[in-house]
N, C-alpha and C positions, 0 to 999 in steps of 0.2 A: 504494500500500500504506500502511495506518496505520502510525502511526512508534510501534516500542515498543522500539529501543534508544536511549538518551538520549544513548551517544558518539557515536553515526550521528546522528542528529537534529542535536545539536551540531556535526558539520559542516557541513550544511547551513547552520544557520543563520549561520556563523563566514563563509559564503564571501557570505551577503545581506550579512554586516554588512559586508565588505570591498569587496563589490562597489559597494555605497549609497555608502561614504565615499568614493571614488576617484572615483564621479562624481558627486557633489556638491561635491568638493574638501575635504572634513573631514579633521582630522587622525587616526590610528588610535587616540588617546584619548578622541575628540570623544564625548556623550554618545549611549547606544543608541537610546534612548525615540525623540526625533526622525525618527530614521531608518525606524522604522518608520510614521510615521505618513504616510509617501510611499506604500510599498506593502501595509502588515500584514504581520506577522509570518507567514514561514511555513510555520512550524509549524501556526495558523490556516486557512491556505490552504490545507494539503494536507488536514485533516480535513474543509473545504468541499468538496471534490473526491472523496471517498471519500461523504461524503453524497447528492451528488450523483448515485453510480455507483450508491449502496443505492437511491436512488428509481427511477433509471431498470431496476434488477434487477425492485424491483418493480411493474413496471409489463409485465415479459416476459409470453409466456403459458406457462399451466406449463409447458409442454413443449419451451418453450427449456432446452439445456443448462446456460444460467446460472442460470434460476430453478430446475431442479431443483439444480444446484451452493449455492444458496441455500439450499433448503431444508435440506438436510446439516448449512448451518452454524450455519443454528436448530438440530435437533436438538443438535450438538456444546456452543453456548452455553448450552442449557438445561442441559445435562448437565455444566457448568463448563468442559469441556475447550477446548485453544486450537484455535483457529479464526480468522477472518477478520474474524468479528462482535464476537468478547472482543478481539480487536487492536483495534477500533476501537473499544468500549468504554474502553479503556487508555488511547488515545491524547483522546479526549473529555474524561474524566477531569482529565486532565491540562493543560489549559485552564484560561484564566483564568474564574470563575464555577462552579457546581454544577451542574452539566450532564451528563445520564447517556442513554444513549440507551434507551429504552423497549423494553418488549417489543415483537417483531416483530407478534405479533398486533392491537398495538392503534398499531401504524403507518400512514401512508398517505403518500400527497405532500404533503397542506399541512400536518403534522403534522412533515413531515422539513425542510420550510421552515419552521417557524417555529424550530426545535430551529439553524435554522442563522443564522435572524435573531436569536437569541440569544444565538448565542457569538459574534456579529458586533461586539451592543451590550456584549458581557461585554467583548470584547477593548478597544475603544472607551473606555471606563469606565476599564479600568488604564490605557490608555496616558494617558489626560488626569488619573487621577490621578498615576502617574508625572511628568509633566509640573509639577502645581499644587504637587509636593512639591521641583521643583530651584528655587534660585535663581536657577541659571545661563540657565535657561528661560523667564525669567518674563516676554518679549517675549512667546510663546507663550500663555501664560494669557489664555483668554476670547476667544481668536483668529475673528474672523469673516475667512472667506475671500471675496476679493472676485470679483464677474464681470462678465466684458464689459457685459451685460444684468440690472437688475435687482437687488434686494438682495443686500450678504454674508450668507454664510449660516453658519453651524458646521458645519466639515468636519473631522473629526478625520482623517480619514485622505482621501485623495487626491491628487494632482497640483498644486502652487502655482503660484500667478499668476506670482511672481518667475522659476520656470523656464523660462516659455514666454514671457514677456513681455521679459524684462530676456537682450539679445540677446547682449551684449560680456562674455566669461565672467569677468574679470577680476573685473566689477561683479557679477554674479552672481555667483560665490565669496563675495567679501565680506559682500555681504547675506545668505546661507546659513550662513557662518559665526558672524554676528552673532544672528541666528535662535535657529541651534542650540548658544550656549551655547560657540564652541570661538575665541571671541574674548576668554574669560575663565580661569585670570588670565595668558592669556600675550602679551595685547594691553592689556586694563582689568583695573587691582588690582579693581573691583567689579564685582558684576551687576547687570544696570539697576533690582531692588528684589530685597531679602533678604526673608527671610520670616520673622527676625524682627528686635528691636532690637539690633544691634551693641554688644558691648562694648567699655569704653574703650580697650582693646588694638587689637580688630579695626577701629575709626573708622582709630587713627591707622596702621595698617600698611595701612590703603586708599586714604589721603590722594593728592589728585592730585600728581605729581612734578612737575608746572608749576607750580600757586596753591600747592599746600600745604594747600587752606584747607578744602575738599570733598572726599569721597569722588569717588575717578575709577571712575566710572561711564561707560557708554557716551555717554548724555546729556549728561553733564557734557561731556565734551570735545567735543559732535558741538555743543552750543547754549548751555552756562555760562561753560566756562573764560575769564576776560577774559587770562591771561597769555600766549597766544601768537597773536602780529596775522595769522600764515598761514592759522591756523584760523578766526582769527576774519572774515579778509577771504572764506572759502570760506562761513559759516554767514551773511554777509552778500546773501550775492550771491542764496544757495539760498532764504534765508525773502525775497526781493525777487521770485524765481518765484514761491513758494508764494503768492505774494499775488495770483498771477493768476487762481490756480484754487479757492481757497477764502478765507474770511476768517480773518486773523488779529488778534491782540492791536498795538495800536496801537506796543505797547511791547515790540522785542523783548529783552527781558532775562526768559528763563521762569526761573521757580521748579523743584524738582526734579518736582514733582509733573507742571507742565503740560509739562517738557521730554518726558517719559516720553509723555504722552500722546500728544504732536505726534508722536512719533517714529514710536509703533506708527500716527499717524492716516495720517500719508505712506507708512509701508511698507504700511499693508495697503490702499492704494488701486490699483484698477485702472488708472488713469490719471496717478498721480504716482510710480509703483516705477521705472519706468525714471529717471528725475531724479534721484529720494531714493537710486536705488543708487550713483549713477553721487559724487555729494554726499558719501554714507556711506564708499564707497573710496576719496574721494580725502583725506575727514579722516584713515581709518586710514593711509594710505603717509605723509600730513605727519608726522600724530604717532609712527605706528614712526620717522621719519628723527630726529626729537625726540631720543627716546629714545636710539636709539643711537648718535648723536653730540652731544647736547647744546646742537645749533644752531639755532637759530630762522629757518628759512628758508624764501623761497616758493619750489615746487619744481616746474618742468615736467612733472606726473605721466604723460603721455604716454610721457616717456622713461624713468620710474621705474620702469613698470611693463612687468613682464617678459609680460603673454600679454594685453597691453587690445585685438586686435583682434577685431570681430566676427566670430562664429558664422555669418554669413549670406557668402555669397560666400569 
């Protein structure tokens, strides 16, 4: 059925947003927009499925009961009154994009596929604008999804590498976390780039709690920070792998610019996110232990970590 109460709708969608965070491991403040870009929003979904049910109506012969139940609710629509087809009109409407559904008479099937390839690309559109407006997001911007076989490609909504690949949930938390924005600010005072220039206030209340010197940023502590030897003996070891599988800078000391880069180039590879996640969670457990006791120490993360065994067996 088209959705044309907005508190019924709204639970629905209350119960995607809880169910998404719980199993991606987010916190229930973590941002929405991500969350939907695993499955669409749906609200979305369920007007594809009602389009789907109008093409196959019309496709009955008349003298199915539903095509004659159809034709009724033409009548009834032309006539303003509610029905089944101004519900769906309501619910169409009310989409992201200008999207209205056409008279019944000058419908057909590639005419009700295309009306649903376009609130496909509408929906698509918000969420990556959604996306280009958070700073907490900004790993996410310009995102190519990588695959087994073949080029990444721009997937705004589907199924990520990181979940099917990266096997020990622990590591995948983390990396999900990092992602979607919910490692900011109650892990990094920064996001790995703001979107715009920081004022002299907001510099110094970003400041890293180690140097001092730089905004702490995800980057900065995963490949700049020189003050803490734990992290820095873990960001040694990890760009000593990377150097297996692509080429790097002779010199590892990156700038903020090329830190950023490396970051998203190893998470969004098919074949370095298991390493890069496994790398990313064991910086975040050093520097959370950091933070809350103020000690510089190299830390068995094995036993740090409360859920690091594998998903498989």
């Amino acid at each position: 059925m088209p959705d044309t109460d907005a508190c019924l709708l709204q639970i629905l969608e209350d119960v995607q947003i809880r169910f998404l965070r719980r199993m991606l491991g987010l916190s229930n403040n973590s941002v929405i927009t991500p969350l939907y870009t695993e499955t669409g929003p749906i609200r979305t979904r369920r007007v594809t499925l009602c389009l789907r049910y109008l093409k196959y109506l019309m496709d009955l012969p008349n003298t199915h009961y539903a095509s004659l139940a159809l034709e009724e609710n033409i009548k009834l629509r032309n006539s303003s009154s509610a029905c089944w087809l101004s519900d769906l009109d309501f619910a169409i409407a009310h989409l992201p994009g200008n999207h209205r559904l056409p008279p019944l008479h000058a419908l057909d099937g590639n005419r009700i596929n295309k009306l649903i390839k376009a609130i496909d690309f509408s929906t698509k559109s918000e969420l990556q604008t959604h996306i280009d407006s958070w700073s907490k997001l900004s790993l996410l911007r310009h995102r190519l999804e990588p695959k087994e076989e073949g080029p990444a490609k721009t997937q705004i909504i589907g199924l990520r590498h990181y979940l099917t690949q990266v096997s020990i949930h622990s590591h995948r938390r983390t990396i999900t976390k990092l992602l979607c924005g919910d490692l900011t600010p109650q892990v990094f005072r920064g996001s790995p780039s703001p979107l715009r220039i920081l004022t002299t206030t907001e510099h110094r209340i970003r400041l890293c709690r180690a140097c001092n010197h730089q905004p702490e940023t995800p980057q900065h502590i995963l490949f700049q920070c020189p003050s803490l030897p734990s992290i820095i003996s873990l960001h040694s070891s990890f760009i000593a792998t990377m150097r297996q599988f692509r080429p790097l800078p002779a010199n590892s000391v990156f700038s903020d610019a090329s830190a950023l880069h490396y970051l998203k180039a190893f998470i969004f590879d098919w074949t370095l996110i298991v390493p890069t996640s496994k790398f990313i969670h064991d910086v975040v457990v050093q520097w959370q232990y950091y933070l809350d006791t103020g000690v510089n120490q190299h830390l068995d993360i094995s036993a740090v970590s409360d859920d690091g065994d594998s998903d498989e067996g």
